[in-house]
MIPA-358460 format. One record per residue (C-alpha): residue in one letter; z, x, y. Coordinates in steps of 0.1 Angstrom, whole numbers, plus 2048, in hexadecimal, padded with zeros to 3 digits. Example, Ala and Ser with C-alpha at 12.3 -4.5 7.8 and 13.67 -1.06 7.14 Angstrom:
<atoms>
a84E87B7D3 s8478897F5 
</atoms>
This chain:
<atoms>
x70A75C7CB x72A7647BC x72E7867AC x74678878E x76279F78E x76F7A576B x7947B276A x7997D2754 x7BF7D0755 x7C37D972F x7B07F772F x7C381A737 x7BD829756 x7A584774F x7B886875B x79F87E774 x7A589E76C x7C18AC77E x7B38CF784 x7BB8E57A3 x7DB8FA7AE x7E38E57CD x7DF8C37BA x7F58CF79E x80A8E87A8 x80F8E47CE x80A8C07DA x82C8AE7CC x8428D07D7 x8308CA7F8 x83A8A57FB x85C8A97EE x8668C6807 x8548B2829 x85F88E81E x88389B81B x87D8AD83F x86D88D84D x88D87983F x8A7892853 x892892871 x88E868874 x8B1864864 x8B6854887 x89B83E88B x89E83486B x8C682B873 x8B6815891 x89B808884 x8B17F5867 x8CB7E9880 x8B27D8895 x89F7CE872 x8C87BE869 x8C97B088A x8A67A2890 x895797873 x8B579385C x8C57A0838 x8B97B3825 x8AB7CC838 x8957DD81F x87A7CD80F x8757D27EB x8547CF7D7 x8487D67B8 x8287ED7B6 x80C7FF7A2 x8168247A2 x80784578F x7F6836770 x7FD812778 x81F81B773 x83780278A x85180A79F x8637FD7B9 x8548047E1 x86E8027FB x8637F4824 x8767E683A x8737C4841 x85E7B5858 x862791855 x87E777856 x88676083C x88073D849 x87672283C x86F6FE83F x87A6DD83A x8756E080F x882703811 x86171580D x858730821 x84672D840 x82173F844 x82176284C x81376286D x83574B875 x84D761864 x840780871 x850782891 x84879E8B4 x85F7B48A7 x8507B2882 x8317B7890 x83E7D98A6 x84A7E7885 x8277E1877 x8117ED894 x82880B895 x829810875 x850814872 x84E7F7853 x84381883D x860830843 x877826826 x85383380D x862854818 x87F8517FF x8648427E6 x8548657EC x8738787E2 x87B8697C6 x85886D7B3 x84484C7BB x8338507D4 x81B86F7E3 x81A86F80B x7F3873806 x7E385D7EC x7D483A7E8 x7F08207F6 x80480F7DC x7F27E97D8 x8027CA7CB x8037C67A8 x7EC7A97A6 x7D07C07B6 x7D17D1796 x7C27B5781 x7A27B1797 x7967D679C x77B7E9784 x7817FF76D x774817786 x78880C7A0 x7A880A78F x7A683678D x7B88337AD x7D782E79A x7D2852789 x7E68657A7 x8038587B5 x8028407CF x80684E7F6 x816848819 x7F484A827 x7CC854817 x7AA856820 x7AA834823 x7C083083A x7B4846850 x79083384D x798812854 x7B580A842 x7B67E5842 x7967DD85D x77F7E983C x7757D3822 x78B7D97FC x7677E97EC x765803805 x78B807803 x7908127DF x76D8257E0 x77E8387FC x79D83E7E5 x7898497CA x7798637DF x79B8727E6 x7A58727C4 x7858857BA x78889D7DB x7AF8A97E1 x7B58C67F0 x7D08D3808 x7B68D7828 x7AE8B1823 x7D08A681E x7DF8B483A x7C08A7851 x7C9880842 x7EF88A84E x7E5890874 x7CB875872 x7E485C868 x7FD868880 x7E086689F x7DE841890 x7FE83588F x8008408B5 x7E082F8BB x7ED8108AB x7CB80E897 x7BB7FB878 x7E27E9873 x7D57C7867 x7B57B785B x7A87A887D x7AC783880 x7C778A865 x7F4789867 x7F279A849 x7DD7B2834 x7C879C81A x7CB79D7F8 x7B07B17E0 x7AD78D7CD x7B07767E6 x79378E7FA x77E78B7DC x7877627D8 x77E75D802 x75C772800 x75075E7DF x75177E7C9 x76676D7B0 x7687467A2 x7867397A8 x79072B782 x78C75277B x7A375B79C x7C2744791 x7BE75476C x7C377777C x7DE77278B x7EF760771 x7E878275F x7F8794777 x816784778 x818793754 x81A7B2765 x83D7AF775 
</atoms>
């Protein structure tokens, strides 16, 4: 039984109310001053990492996307790259899973692909705790509900993250983001900061299992039946609006 998924892309975001000192007062302060501390400290593994990013996997060496930000506002997310360019024989590229080569796959499991988000932090985009920044196309699938993740800026890491991250189904994923929004404080923040670092050591929850890559929100909701497929390709025609 297919369940049908309406997009509510032209409807604002609904602000939730942005009381509390630490939300409003001490949270970007906080991120500015440790993202700037973090960027001094790794200033030589982030010098390393992009050589052998140069050397391995080719030019350029910083991936570039576009993303939903605070308010659905987009900006631009910087990783570093962890795939090489080729292609085949009618100059398309090849799948991921060929592309994505053992050191592309180091940078992921260790998450060193995320670094660069620190100078997305210090310029304003991005929060190093809050929902992660999605693709744009994700946008035009969510609910209304849903799309209240977009009401505080984007993060390094969140709650989800740090339940799951990509071995939990999308659903349970934005509820868990919407709990954060509705439940920031500086106690919880910091605990999702050494939970994601005890992660990241662990090597856990990096891809969907079975899966190169982390799966789409749309295409999820196409594979498990939750949305016909005539409505799917009008979607993301939509989306492409977006850009």
């Amino acid at each position: 039984m297919q369940t049908e998924v309406r997009s509510s892309i032209n409807n604002p975001v609904q602000h939730i109310d942005d009381g509390g000192v630490y939300r409003r007062y001490i949270k970007r302060p906080m991120d500015f001053i440790l993202c700037l501390c973090a960027i001094i400290v790794l200033a030589p593994v982030l010098l390393v990492t992009a050589v052998l990013v140069r050397v391995k996997l080719g030019s350029p060496v910083i991936f570039k996307q576009k993303r939903p930000g605070l308010n659905e506002k987009i900006f631009t997310l910087y990783k570093f790259r962890t795939m090489t360019d080729e292609t085949d024989e009618n100059g398309e590229l090849l799948p991921d899973s060929v592309r994505l080569n053992k050191f592309g796959r180091l940078l992921r499991s260790t998450s060193l692909d995320e670094l660069p988000e620190l100078f997305n932090i210090l310029k304003g985009d991005m929060s190093i705790v809050g929902p992660r920044p999605l693709l744009v196309r994700d946008m035009v699938f969510m609910t209304p509900e849903q799309r209240q993740r977009h009401s505080l800026l984007p993060g390094l890491t969140g709650w989800a993250q740090v339940n799951g991250r990509n071995n939990v189904a999308w659903e349970e994923k934005l509820s868990l983001d919407l709990e954060y929004i509705n439940d920031i404080s500086f106690v919880r923040d910091w605990k999702i900061i050494f939970q994601t670092v005890a992660k990241v050591f662990k090597k856990e929850d990096i891809s969907t299992e079975g899966m190169d890559t982390a799966e789409d929100f749309g295409d999820y909701l196409l594979r498990t039946g939750k949305i016909p497929r005539n409505e799917y390709k009008r979607l993301i025609e939509k989306s492409k609006l977006l850009l």
